[in-house]
C-alpha atoms as one frame of an Amber mdcrd trajectory, in Angstrom:
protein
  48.102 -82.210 -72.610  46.853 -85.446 -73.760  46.008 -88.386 -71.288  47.742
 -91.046 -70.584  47.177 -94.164 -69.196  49.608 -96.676 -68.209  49.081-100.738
 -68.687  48.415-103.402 -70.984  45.709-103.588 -73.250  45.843-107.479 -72.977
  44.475-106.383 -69.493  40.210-106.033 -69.801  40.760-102.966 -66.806  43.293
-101.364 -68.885  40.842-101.818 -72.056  37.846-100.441 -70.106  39.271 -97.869
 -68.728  40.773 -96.718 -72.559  37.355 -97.435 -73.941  35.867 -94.985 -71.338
  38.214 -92.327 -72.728  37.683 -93.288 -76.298  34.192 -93.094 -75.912  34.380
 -89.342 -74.507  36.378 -88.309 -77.266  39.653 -87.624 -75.918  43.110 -88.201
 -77.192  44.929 -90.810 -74.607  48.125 -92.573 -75.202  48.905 -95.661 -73.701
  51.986 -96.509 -71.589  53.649-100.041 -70.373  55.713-100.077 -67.954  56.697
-102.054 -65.233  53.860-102.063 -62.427  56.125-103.207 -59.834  58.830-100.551
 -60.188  59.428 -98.435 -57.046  58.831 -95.020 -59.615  55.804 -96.270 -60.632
  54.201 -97.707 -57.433  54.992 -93.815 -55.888  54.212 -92.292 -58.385  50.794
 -94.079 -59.384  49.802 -96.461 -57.585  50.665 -98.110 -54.525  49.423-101.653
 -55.171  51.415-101.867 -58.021  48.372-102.852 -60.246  46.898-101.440 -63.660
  45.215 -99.034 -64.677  46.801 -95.409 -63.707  45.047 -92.660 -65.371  46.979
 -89.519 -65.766  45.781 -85.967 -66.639  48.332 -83.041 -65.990  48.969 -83.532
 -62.323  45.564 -85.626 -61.976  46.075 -89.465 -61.321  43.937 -92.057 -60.780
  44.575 -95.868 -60.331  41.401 -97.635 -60.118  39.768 -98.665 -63.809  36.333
 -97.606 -62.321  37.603 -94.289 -60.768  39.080 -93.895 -64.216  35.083 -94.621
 -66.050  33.352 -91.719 -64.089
């Protein structure tokens, strides 16, 4: 399953974080959608800010959570 990670890359977290994964050699899409939707704050993160990182049924939501 290939990664995904959900944001802007007009943000520099977003772009960090999607570096990171670059870097490693994996295959990542990107996502937008709307951070402040009740689906996505549930779902992924519960600020309601970007990055989310999501592998399978692995999420993260903080860009440097995301860089380890």
């Amino acid at each position: 399953m290939t990664i995904k990670i959900y944001g802007s890359f007009r943000s520099p977290f977003v772009m960090a974080a999607g570096l990171t994964v670059y870097v490693k050699d994996q295959e990542f899409e990107l996502l937008m959608t709307n951070i402040k939707s009740p689906e996505y704050m549930n779902k992924f993160n519960p600020f309601g800010k970007m990055p989310s990182y999501q592998d399978e049924d692995i999420i993260l939501f903080e860009s440097k959570a995301i860089m380890r």
